[in-house]
MIPATOR-590119 format. One record per residue (C-alpha): residue number from 1; x, z, y. Coordinates in Angstrom, 2 decimals. Layout:
<rs>
R  i  c1  c3  c2
R  NUM  X  Z  Y
...
</rs>
This chain:
<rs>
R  i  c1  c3  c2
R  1  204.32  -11.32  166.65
R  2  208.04  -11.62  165.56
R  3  209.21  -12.00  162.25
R  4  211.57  -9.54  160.76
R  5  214.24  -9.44  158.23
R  6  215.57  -6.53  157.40
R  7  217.64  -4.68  153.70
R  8  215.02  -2.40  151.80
R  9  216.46  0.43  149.86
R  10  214.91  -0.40  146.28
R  11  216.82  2.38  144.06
R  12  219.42  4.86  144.45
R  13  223.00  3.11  143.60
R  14  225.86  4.08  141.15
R  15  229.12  3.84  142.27
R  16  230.37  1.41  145.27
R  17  230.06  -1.56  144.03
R  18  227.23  -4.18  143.21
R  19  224.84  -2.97  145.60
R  20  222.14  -6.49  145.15
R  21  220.92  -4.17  142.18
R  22  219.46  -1.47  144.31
R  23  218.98  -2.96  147.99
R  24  216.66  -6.39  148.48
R  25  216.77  -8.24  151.69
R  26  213.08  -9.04  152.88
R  27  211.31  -10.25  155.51
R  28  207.72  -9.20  157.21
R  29  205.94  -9.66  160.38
R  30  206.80  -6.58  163.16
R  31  203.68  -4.45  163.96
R  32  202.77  -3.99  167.45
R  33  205.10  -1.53  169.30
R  34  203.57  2.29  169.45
R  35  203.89  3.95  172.72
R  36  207.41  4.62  173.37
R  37  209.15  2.61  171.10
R  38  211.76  0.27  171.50
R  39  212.16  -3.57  170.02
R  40  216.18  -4.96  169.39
R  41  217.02  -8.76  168.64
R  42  220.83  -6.99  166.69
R  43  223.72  -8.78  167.34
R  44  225.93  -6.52  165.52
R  45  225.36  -3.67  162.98
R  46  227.83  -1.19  161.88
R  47  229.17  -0.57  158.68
R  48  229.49  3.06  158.27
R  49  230.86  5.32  154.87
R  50  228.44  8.17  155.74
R  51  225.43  6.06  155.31
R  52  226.14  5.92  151.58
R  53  224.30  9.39  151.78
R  54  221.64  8.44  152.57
R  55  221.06  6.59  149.54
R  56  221.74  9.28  147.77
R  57  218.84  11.46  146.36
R  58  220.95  14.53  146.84
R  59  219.00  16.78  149.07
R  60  222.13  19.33  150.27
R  61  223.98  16.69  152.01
R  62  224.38  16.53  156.27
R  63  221.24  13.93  156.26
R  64  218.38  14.09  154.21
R  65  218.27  10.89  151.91
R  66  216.02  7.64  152.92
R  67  212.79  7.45  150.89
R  68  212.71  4.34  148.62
R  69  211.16  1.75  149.88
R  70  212.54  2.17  153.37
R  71  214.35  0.18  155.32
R  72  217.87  1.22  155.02
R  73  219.48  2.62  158.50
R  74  222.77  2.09  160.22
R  75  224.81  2.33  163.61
R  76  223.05  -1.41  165.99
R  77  224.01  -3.07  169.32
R  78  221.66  -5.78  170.45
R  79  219.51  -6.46  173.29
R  80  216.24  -5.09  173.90
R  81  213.34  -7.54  173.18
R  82  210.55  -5.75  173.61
R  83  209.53  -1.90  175.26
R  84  207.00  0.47  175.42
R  85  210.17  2.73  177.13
R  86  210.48  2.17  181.30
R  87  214.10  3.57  180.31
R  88  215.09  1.11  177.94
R  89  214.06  -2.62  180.08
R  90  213.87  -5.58  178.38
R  91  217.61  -7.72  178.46
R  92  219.58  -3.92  178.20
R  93  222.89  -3.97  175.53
R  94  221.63  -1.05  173.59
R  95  223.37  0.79  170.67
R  96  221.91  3.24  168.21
R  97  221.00  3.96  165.00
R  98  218.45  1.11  163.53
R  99  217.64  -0.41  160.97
R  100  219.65  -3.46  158.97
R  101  217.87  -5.88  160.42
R  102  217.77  -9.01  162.78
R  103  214.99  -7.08  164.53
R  104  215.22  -3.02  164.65
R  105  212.65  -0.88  165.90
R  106  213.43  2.73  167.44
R  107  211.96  5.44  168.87
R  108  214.96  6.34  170.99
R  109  214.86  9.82  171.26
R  110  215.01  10.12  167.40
R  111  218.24  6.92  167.43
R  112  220.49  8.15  170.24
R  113  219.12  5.35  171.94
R  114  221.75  4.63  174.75
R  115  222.46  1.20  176.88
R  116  226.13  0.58  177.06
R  117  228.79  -1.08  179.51
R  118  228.50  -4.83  179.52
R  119  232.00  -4.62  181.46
R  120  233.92  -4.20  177.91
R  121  235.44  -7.57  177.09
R  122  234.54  -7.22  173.51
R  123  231.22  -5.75  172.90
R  124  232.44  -4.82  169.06
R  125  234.20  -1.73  170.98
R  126  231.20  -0.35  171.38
R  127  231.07  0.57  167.29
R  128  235.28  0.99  167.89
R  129  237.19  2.35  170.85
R  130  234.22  3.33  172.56
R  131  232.01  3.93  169.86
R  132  230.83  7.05  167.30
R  133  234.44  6.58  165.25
R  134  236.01  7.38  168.18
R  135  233.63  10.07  169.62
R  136  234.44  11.38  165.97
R  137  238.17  11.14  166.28
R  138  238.05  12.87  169.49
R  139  236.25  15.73  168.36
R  140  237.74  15.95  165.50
R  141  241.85  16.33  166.12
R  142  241.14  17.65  169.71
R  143  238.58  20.43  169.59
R  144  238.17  21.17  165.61
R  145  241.68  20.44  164.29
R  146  242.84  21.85  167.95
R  147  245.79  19.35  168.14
R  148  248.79  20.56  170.20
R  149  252.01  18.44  171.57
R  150  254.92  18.26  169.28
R  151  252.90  19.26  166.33
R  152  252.57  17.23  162.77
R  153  248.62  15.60  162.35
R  154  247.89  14.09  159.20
R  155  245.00  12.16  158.96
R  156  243.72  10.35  155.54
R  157  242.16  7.16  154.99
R  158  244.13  6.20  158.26
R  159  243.79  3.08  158.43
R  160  239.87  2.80  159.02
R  161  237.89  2.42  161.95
R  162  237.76  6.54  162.14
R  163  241.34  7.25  160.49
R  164  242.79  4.76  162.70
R  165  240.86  5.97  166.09
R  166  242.14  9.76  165.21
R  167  246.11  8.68  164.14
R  168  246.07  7.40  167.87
R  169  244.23  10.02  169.56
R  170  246.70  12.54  168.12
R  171  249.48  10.11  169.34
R  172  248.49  10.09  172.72
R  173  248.24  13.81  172.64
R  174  251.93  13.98  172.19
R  175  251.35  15.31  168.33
R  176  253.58  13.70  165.88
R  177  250.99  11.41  163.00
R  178  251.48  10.97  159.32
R  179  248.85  8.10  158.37
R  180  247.70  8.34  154.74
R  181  246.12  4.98  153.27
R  182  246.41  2.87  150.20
R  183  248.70  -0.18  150.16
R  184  251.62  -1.46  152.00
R  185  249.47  -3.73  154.24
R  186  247.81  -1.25  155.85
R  187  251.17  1.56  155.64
R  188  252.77  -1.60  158.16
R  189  249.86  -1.90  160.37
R  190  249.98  2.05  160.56
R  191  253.42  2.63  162.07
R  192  253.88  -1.36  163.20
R  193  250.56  -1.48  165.16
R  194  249.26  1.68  166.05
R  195  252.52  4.01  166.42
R  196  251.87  6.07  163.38
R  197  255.56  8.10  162.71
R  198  255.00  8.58  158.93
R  199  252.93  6.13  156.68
R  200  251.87  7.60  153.32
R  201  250.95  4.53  150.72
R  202  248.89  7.06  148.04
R  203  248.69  4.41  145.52
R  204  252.53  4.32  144.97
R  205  254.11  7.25  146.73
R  206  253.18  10.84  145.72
R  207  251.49  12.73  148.56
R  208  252.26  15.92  148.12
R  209  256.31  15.45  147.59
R  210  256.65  13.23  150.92
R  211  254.41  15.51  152.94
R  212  256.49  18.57  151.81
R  213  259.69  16.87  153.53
R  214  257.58  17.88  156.91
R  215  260.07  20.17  158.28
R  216  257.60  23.57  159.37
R  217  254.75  22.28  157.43
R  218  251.45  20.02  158.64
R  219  249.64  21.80  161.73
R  220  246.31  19.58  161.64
R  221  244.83  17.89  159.41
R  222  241.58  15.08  159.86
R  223  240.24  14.86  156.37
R  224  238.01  11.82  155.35
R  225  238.34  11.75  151.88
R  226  238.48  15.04  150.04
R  227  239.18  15.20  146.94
R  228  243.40  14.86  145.58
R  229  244.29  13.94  148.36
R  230  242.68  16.98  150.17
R  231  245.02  19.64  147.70
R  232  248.03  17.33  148.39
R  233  247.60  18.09  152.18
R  234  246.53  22.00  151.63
R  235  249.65  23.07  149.86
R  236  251.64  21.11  152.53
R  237  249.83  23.18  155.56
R  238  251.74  24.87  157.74
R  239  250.92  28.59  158.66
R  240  247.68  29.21  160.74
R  241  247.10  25.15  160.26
R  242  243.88  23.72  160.89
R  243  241.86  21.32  158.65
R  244  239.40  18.96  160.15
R  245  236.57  17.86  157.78
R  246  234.91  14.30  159.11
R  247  233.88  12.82  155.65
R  248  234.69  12.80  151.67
R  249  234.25  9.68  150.49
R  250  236.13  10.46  147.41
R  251  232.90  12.00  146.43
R  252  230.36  9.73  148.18
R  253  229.89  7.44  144.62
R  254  228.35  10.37  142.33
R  255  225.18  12.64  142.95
R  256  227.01  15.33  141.83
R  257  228.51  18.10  144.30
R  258  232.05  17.29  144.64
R  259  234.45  19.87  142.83
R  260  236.49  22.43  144.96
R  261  239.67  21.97  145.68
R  262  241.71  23.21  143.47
R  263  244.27  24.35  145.76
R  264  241.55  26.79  147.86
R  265  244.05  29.38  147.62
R  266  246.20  28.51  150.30
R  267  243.44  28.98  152.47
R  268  244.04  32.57  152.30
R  269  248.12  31.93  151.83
R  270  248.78  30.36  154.90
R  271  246.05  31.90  157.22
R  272  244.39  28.82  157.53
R  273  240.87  27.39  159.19
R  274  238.70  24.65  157.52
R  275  235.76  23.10  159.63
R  276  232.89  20.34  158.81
R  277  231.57  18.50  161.43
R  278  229.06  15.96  161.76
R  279  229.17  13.95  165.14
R  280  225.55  13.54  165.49
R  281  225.73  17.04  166.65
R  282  227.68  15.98  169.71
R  283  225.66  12.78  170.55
R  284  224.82  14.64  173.74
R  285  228.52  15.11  174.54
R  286  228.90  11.21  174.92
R  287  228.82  10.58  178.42
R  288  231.61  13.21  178.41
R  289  234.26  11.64  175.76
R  290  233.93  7.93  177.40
R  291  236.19  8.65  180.72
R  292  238.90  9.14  178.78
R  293  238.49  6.68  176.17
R  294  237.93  4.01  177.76
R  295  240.76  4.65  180.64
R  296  243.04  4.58  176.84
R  297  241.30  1.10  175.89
R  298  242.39  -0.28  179.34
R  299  246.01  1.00  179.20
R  300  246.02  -0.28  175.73
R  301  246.98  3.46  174.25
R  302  243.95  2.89  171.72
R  303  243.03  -0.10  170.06
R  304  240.80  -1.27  166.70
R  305  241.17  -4.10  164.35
R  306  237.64  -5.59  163.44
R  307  236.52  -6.36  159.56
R  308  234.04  -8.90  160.40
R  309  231.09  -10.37  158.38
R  310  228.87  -13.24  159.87
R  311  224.99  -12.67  158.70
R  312  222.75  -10.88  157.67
R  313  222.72  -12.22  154.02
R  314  226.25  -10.73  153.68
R  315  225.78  -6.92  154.77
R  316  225.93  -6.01  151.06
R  317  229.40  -7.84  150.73
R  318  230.83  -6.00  154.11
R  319  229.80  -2.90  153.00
R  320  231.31  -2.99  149.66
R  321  234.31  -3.88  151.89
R  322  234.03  -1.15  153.53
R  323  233.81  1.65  150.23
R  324  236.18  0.40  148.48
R  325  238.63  0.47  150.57
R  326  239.35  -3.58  151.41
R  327  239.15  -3.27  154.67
R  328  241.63  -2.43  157.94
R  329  240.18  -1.12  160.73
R  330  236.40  -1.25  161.11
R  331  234.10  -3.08  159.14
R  332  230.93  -4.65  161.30
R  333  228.79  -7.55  160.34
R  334  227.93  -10.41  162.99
R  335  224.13  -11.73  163.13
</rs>
């Protein structure tokens, strides 16, 4: 039998901070695999803003909340240890959702299960470059926002392992990026390291007046914040503009439904679309975004910076990285 540690969910938190009070790390013997399932020694776990809804009790978000007392659930690459799954052989790099654990346990068809290229020199990509963030940054500023050549993206909380992915996908689409993110560090690493033509630093500068210098008006826009920052970028939108909607962390430290925004009217002004999506609706569509991305990874056109955390005793620390907003680039924790 193998031992197991893993990070129970003990209480639903408050705010973004201070998490010890309502997660506990524990440890138990595995149970014998059930037929089918699939045993992971993780080497590296992902540390993802969307999971914070799952803590949540709210029942009307895009994934139903975790039951206390589980084990809490996030994005793991590690090898497989153990299989009831002829698929999924024993020694396969695997990635998929798990638990936050030294040892996960899947049923793959219900974790997106999937074994990845060993050929990437660093395996991290597989949660960057090559990984959900950027199977969500494709979708998003290529099929929802519809990104053209020559037009103006904006993209909030840019400098994040999503943000970031999506300024350079609409760079190497021939659009023209405005990168919104909080500090000077990361408005240098916008437009010094990844090619971003406008950096917006929304602690000091005032969103709505810079992006209103925009001559025609923003075309796209990949939204993962909400909130503000959201009605600074709606009365900014060009005519017939499209508006992306990945994530709202603004929102994602209250149980309350997040307010409106306040500017909703230009919606109907300027003629323009607003879309969610989710990108575990396009897990399927994998196989079909990595051709591209990873021929960008090679020719360096798309790159991540890595936030990373050794052990599993320090999840709670990278993650509170991670939601507040410390971080550049993507956040991942090394066991």
């Amino acid at each position: 039998m193998t031992r197991c540690r893993f990070w129970r969910l003990d209480r639903h938190p408050e705010g973004n901070t201070d998490f010890a009070r309502f997660l506990s790390l524990q440890e138990e013997e595995c149970a014998p695999l059930a037929a089918g399932e699939v045993r992971i020694a993780v080497e590296w776990l992902s540390m993802d803003a969307g999971t914070r809804m799952w803590m949540s009790p709210r029942t009307d978000s895009y994934q139903p909340p975790l039951p206390l007392g589980s084990r809490m659930v996030g994005l793991v690459l590690g090898r497989v240890i153990e299989s009831a799954d002829a698929a999924y052989p024993v020694g396969a790099l695997v990635r998929g959702f798990g638990q936050w654990a030294d040892v996960a346990t899947v049923v793959p068809a219900l974790s997106g299960l999937e074994i990845v290229d060993e050929t990437v020199g660093d395996p991290r990509q597989h949660f960057g470059a090559l990984g959900m963030n950027a199977w969500t940054a494709w979708v998003g500023v290529s099929e929802v926002a519809a990104v053209r050549a020559g037009e103006w993206l904006v993209v909030s909380a840019a400098a994040g392992a999503t943000g970031s992915l999506a300024c350079q996908v609409g760079r190497n689409l021939g659009a023209r990026v405005v990168g919104i993110a909080g500090g000077v560090e990361k408005c240098r690493y916008l437009t010094d390291e990844l090619g971003v033509d406008i950096a917006i630093d929304y602690r000091s500068e005032d969103v709505s007046a810079r992006l209103a210098a925009i001559p025609g008006g923003v075309n796209a826009f990949f939204d993962n914040v909400g909130g503000p920052i959201l009605d600074a970028v709606l009365g900014n939108m060009a005519h017939y503009g499209r508006v992306a909607i990945c994530g709202m962390v603004a929102g994602y430290d209250t149980d309350a439904p997040m307010p409106g925004p306040t500017r909703f009217d230009q919606v109907l002004m300027r003629r323009l679309r607003i879309e969610g999506f989710f990108i575990p609706d396009f897990l399927e569509r994998g196989a079909e975004f990595m051709p591209r991305l990873r021929e960008w990874l090679d020719a360096g056109k798309l790159a991540m910076r890595f936030d990373e955390t050794p052990g599993l005793d320090n999840v709670l620390t990278a993650y509170e990285r991670m939601l507040t907003g410390r971080n550049i680039g993507k956040v991942v924790v090394r066991l």
